[in-house]
Biopython code that builds the backbone (N, CA, C, O; Angstrom):
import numpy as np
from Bio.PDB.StructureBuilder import StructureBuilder

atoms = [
    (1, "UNK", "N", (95.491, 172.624, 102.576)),
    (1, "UNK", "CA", (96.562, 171.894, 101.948)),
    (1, "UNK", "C", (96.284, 170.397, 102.045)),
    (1, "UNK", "O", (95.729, 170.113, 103.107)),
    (2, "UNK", "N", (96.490, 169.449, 101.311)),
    (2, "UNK", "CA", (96.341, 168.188, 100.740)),
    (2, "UNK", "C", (97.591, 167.402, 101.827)),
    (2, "UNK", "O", (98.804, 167.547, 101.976)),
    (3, "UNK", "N", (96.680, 166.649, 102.357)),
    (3, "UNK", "CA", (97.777, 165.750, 103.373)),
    (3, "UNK", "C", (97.381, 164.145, 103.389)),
    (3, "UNK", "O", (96.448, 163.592, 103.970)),
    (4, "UNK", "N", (98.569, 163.511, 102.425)),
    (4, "UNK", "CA", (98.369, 162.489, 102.012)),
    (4, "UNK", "C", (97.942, 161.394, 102.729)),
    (4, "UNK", "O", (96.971, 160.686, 102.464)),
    (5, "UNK", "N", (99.141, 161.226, 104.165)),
    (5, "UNK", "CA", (98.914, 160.639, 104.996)),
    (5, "UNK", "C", (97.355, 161.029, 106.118)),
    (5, "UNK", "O", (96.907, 160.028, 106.676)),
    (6, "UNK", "N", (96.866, 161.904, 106.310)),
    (6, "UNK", "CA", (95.699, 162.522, 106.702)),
    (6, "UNK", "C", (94.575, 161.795, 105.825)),
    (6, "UNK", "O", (93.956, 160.888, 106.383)),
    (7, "UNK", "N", (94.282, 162.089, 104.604)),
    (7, "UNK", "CA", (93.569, 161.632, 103.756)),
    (7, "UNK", "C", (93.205, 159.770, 103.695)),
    (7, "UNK", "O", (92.085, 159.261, 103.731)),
    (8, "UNK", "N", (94.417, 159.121, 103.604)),
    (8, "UNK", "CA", (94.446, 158.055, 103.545)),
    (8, "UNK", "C", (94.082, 157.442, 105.174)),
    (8, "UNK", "O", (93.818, 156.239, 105.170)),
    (9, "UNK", "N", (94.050, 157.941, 106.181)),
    (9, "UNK", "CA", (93.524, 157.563, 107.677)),
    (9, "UNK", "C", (92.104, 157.793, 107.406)),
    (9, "UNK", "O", (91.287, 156.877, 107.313)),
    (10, "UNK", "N", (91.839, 158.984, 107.287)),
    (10, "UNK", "CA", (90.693, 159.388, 106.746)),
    (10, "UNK", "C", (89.404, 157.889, 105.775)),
    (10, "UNK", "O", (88.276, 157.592, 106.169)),
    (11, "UNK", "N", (90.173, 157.248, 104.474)),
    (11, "UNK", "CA", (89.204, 156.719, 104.456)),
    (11, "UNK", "C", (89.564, 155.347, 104.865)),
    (11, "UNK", "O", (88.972, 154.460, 104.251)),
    (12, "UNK", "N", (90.895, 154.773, 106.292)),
    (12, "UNK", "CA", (90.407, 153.696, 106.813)),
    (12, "UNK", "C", (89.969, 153.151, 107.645)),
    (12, "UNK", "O", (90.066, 151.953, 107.910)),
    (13, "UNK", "N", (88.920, 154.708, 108.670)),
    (13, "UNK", "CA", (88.591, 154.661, 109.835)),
    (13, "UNK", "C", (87.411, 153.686, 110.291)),
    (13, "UNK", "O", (86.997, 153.422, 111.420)),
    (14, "UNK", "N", (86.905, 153.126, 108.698)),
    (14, "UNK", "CA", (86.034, 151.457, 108.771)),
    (14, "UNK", "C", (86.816, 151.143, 108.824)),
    (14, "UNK", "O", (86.619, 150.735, 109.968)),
    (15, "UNK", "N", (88.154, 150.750, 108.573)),
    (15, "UNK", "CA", (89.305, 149.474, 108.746)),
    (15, "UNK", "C", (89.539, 149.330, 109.985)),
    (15, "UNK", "O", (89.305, 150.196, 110.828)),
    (16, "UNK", "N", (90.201, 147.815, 110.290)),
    (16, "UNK", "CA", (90.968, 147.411, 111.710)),
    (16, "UNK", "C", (91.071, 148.424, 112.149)),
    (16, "UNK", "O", (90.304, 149.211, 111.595)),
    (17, "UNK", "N", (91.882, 149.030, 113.206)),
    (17, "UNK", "CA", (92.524, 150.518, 113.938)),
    (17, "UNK", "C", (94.016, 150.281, 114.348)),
    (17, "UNK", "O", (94.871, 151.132, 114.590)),
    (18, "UNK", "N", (94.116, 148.965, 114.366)),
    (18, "UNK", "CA", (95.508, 148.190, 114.097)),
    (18, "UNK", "C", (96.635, 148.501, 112.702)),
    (18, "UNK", "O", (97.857, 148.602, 112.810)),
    (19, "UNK", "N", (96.086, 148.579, 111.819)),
    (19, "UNK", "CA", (96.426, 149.154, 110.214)),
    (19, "UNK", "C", (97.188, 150.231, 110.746)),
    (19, "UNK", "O", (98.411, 150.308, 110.625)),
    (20, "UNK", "N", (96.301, 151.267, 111.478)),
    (20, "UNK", "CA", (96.900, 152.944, 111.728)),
    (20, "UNK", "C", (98.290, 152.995, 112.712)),
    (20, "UNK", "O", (98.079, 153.198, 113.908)),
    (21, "UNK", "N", (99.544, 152.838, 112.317)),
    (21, "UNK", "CA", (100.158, 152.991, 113.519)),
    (21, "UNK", "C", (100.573, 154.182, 113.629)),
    (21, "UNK", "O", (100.055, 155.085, 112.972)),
    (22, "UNK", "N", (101.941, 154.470, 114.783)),
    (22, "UNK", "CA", (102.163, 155.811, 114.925)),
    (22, "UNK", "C", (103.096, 156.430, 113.980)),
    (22, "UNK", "O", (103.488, 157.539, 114.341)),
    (23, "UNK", "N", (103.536, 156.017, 112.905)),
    (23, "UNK", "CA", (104.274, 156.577, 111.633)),
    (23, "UNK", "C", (103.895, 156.198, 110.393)),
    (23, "UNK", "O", (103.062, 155.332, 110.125)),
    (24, "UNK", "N", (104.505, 156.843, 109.661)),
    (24, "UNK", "CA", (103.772, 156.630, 108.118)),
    (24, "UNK", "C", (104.711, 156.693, 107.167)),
    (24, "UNK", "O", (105.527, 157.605, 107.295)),
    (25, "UNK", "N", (104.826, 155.964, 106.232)),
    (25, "UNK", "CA", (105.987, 155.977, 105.388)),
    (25, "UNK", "C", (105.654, 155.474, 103.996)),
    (25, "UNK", "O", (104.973, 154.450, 103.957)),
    (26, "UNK", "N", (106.034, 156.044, 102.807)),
    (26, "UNK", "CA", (106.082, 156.099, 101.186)),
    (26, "UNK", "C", (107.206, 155.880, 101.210)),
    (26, "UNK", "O", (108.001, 156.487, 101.927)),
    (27, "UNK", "N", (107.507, 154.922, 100.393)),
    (27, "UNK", "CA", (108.724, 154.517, 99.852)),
    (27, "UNK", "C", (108.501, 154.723, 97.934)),
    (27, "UNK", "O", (107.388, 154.419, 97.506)),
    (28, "UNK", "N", (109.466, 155.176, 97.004)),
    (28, "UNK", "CA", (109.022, 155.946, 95.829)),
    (28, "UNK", "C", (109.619, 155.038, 94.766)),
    (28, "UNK", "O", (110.804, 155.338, 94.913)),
    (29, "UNK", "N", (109.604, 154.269, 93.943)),
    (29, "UNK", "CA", (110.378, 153.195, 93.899)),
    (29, "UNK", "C", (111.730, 153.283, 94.025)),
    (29, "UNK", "O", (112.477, 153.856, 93.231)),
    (30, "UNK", "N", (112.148, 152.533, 95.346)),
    (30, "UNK", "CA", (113.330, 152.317, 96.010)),
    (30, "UNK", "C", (114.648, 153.690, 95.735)),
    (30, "UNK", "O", (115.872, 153.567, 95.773)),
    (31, "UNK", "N", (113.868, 154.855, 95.484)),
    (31, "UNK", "CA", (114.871, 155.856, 95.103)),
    (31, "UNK", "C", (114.281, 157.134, 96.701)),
    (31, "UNK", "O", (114.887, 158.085, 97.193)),
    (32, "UNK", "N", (113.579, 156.827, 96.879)),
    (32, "UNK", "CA", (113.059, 158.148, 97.626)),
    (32, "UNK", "C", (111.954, 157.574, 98.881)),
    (32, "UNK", "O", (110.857, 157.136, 98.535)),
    (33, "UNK", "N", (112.262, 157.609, 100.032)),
    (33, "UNK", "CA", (111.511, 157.059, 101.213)),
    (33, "UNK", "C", (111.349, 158.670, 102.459)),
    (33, "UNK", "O", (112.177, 159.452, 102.928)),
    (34, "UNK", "N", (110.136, 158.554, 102.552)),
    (34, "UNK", "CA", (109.185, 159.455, 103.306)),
    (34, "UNK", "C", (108.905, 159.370, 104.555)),
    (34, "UNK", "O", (108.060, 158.486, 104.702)),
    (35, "UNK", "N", (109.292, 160.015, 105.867)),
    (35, "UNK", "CA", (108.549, 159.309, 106.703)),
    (35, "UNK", "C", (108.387, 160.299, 107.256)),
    (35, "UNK", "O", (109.225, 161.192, 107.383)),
    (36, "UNK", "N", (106.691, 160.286, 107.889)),
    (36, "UNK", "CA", (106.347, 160.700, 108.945)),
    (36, "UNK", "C", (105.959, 160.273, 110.214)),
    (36, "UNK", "O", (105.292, 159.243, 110.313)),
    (37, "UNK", "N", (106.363, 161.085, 111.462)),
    (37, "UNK", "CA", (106.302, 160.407, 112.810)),
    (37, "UNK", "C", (107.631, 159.620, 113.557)),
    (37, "UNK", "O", (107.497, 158.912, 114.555)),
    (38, "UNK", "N", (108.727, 159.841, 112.987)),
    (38, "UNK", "CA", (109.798, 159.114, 113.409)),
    (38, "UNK", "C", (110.330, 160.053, 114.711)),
    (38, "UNK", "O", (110.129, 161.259, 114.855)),
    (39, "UNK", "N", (111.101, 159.104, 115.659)),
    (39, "UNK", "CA", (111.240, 160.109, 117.143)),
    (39, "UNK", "C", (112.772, 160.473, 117.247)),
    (39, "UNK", "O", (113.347, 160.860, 118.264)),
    (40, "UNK", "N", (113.398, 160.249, 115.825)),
    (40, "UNK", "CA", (114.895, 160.154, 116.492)),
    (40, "UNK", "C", (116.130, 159.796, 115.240)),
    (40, "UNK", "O", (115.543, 159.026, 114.481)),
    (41, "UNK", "N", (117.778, 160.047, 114.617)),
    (41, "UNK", "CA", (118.009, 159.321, 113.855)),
    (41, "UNK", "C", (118.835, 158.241, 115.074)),
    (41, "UNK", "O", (119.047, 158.473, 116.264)),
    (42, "UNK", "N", (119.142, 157.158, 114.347)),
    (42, "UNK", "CA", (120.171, 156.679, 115.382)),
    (42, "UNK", "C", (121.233, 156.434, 114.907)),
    (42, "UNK", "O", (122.289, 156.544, 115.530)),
    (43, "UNK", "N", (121.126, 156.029, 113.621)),
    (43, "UNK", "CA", (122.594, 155.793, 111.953)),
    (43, "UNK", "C", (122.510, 156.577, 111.133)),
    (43, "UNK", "O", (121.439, 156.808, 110.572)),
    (44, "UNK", "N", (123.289, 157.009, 110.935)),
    (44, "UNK", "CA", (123.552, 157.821, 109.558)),
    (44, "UNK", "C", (124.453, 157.750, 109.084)),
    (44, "UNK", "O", (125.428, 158.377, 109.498)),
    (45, "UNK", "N", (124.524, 156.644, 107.596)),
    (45, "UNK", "CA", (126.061, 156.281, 107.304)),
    (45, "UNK", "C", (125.394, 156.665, 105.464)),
    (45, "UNK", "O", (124.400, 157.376, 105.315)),
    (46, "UNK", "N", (126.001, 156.175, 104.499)),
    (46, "UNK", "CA", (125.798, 156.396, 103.173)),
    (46, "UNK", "C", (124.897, 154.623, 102.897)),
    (46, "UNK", "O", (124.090, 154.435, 101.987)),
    (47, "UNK", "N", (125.256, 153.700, 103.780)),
    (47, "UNK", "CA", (124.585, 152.618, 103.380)),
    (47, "UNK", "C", (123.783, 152.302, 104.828)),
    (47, "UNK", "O", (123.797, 151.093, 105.054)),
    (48, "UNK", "N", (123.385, 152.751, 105.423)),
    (48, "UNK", "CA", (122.581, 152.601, 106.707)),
    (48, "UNK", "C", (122.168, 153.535, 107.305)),
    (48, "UNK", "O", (123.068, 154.005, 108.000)),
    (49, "UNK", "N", (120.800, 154.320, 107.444)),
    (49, "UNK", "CA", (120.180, 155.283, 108.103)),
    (49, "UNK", "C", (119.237, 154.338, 108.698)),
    (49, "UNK", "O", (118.595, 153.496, 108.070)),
    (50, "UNK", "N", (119.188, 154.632, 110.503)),
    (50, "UNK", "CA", (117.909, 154.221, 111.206)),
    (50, "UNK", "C", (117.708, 155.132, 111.808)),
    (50, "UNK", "O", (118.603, 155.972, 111.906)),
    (51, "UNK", "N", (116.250, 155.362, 112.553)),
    (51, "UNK", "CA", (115.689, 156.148, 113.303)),
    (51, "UNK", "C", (114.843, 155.454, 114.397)),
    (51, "UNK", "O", (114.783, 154.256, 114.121)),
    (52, "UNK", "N", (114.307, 155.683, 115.297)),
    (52, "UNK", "CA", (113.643, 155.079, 116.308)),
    (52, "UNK", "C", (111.977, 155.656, 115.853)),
    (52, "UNK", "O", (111.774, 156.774, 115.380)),
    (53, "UNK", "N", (110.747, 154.484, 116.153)),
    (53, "UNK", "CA", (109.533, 155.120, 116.284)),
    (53, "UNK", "C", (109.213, 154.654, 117.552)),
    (53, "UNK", "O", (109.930, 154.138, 118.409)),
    (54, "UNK", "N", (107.785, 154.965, 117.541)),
    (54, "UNK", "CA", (107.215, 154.628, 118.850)),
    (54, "UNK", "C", (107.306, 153.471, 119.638)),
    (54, "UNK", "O", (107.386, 153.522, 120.865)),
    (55, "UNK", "N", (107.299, 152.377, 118.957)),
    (55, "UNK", "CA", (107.637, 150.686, 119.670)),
    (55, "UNK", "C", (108.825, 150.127, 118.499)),
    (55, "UNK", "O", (108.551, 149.241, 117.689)),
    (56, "UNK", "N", (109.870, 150.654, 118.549)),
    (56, "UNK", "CA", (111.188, 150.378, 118.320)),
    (56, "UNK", "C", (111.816, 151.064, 117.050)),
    (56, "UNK", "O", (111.311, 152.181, 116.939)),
    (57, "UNK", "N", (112.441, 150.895, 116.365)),
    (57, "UNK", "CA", (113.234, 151.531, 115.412)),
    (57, "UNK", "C", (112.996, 150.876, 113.843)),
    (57, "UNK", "O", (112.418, 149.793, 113.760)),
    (58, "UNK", "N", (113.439, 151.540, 112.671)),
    (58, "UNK", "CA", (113.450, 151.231, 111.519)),
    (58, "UNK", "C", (114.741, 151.407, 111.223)),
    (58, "UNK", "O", (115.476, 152.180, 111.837)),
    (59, "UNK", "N", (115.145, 150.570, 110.090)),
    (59, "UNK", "CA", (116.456, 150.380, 109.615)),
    (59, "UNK", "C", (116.310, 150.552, 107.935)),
    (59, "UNK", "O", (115.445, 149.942, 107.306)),
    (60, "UNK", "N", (116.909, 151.117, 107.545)),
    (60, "UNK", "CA", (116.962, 151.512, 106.152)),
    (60, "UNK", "C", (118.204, 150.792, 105.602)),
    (60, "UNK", "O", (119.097, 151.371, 106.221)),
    (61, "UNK", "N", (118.761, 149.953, 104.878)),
    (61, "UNK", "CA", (119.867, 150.250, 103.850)),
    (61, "UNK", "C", (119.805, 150.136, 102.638)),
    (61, "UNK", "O", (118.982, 149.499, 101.982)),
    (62, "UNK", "N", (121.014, 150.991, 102.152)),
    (62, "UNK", "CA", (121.289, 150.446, 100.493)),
    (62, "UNK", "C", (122.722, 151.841, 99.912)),
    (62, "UNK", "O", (123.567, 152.472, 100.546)),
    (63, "UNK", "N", (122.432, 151.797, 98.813)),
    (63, "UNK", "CA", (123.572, 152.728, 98.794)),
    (63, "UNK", "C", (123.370, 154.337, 98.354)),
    (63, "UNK", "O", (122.417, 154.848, 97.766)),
    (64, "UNK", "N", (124.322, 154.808, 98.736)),
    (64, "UNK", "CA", (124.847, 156.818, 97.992)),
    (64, "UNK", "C", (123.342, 157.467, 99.054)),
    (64, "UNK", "O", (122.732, 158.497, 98.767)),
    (65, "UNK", "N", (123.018, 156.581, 100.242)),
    (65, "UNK", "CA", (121.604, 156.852, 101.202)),
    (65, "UNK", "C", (122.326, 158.789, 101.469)),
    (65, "UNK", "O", (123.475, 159.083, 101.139)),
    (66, "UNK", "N", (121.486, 159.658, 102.003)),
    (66, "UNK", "CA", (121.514, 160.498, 102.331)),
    (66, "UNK", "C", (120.029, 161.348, 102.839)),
    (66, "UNK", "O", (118.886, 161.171, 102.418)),
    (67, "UNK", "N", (120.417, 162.113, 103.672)),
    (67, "UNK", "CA", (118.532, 162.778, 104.251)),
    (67, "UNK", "C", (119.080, 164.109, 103.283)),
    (67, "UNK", "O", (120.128, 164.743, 103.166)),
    (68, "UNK", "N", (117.567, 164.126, 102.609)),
    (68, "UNK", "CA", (117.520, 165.223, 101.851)),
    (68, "UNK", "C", (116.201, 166.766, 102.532)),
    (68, "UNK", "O", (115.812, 167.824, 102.037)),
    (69, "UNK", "N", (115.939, 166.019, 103.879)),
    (69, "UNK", "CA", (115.039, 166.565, 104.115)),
    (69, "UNK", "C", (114.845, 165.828, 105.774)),
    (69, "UNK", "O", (114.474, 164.671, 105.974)),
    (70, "UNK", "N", (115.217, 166.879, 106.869)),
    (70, "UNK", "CA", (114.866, 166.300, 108.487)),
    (70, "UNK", "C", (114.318, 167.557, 109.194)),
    (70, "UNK", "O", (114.677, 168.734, 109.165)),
    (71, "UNK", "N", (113.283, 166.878, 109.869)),
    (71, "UNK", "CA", (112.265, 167.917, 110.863)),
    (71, "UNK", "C", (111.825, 167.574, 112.080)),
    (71, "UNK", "O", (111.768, 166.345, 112.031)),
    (72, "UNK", "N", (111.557, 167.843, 112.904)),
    (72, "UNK", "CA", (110.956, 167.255, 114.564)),
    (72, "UNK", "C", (110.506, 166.052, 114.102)),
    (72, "UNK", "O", (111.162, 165.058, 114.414)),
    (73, "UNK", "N", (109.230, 165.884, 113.218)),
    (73, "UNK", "CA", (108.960, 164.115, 113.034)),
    (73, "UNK", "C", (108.652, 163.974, 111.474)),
    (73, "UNK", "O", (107.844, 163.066, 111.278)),
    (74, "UNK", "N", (108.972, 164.470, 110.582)),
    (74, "UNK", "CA", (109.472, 164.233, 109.306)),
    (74, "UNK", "C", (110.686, 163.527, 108.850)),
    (74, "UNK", "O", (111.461, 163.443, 109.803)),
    (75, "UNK", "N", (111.162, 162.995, 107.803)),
    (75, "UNK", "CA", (112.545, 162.609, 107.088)),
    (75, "UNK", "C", (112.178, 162.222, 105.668)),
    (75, "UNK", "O", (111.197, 161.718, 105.122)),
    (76, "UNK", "N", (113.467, 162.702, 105.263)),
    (76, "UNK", "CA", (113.357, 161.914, 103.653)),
    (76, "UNK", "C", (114.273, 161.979, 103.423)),
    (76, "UNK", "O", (115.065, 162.911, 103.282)),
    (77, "UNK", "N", (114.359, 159.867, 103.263)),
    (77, "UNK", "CA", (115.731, 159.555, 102.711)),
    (77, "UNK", "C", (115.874, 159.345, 100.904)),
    (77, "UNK", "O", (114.972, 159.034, 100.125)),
    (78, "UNK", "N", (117.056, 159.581, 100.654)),
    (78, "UNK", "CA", (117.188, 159.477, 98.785)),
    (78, "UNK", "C", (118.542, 158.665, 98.818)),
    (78, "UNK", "O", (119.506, 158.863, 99.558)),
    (79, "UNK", "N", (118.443, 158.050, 98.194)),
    (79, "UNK", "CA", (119.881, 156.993, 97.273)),
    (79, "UNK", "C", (119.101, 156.026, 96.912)),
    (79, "UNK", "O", (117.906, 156.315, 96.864)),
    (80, "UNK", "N", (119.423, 154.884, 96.622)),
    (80, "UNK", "CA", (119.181, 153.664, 96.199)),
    (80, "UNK", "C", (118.679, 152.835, 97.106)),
    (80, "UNK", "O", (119.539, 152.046, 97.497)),
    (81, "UNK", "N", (117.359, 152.648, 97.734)),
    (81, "UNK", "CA", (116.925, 151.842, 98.794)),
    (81, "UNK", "C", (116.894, 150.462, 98.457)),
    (81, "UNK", "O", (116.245, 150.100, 97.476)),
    (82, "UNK", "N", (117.409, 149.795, 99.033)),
    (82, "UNK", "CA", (117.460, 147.995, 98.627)),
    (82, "UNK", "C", (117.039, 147.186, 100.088)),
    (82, "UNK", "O", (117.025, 145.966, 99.923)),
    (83, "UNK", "N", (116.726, 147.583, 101.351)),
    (83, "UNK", "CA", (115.851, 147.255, 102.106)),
    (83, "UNK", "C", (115.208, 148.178, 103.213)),
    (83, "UNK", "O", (115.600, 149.345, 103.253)),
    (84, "UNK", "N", (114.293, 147.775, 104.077)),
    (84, "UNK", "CA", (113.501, 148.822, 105.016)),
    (84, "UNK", "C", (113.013, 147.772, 105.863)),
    (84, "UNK", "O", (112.177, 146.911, 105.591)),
    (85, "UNK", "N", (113.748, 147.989, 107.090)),
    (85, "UNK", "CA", (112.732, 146.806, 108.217)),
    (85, "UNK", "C", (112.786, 147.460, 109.316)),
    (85, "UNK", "O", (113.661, 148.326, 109.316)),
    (86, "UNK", "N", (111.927, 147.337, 110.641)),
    (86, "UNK", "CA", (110.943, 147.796, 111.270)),
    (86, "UNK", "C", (111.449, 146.506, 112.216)),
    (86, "UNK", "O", (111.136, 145.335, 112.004)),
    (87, "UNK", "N", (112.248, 146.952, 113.239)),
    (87, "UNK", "CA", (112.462, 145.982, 114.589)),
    (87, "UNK", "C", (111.776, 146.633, 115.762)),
    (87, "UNK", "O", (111.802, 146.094, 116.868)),
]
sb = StructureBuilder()
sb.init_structure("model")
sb.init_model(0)
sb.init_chain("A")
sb.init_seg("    ")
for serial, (resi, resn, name, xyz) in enumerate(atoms, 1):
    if name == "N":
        sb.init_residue(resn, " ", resi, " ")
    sb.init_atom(name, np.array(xyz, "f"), 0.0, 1.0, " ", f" {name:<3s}", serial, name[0])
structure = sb.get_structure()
């Protein structure tokens, strides 16, 4: 099976090793955000979903947000994404 995030490590193992961190995330234009490797949710509102990663948390907002999809270290958020930051 075809593993996007796999593939793409795959050809930047000449790159920095800094590039690779411990999660991975597609954002689809601002309608559909992907993540793999997340440890946790911590918000879950319709305009604010965060989750924790390995050296601190991500913050999602925007609006009609909802998880259409949660697993041990998977997520996928859908509504209208209007920002994504990484504290």
């Amino acid at each position: 099976m075809f593993n996007f995030f796999e593939e793409i490590k795959g050809q930047l193992k000449r790159v920095d090793k800094n590039l690779l961190s411990s999660y991975n995330m597609v954002n689809l234009s601002g309608k559909i955000l992907y993540v793999e490797g997340h440890l946790g949710l911590t918000i879950l509102s319709p305009t604010v979903i965060a989750f924790k990663i390995k050296k601190g948390r991500v913050e999602v907002e925007g609006k009609g947000l909802y998880l259409s999809e949660l697993s041990q270290n998977t997520l996928k958020i859908e509504g209208e994404i209007k920002r994504v930051e990484e504290f």
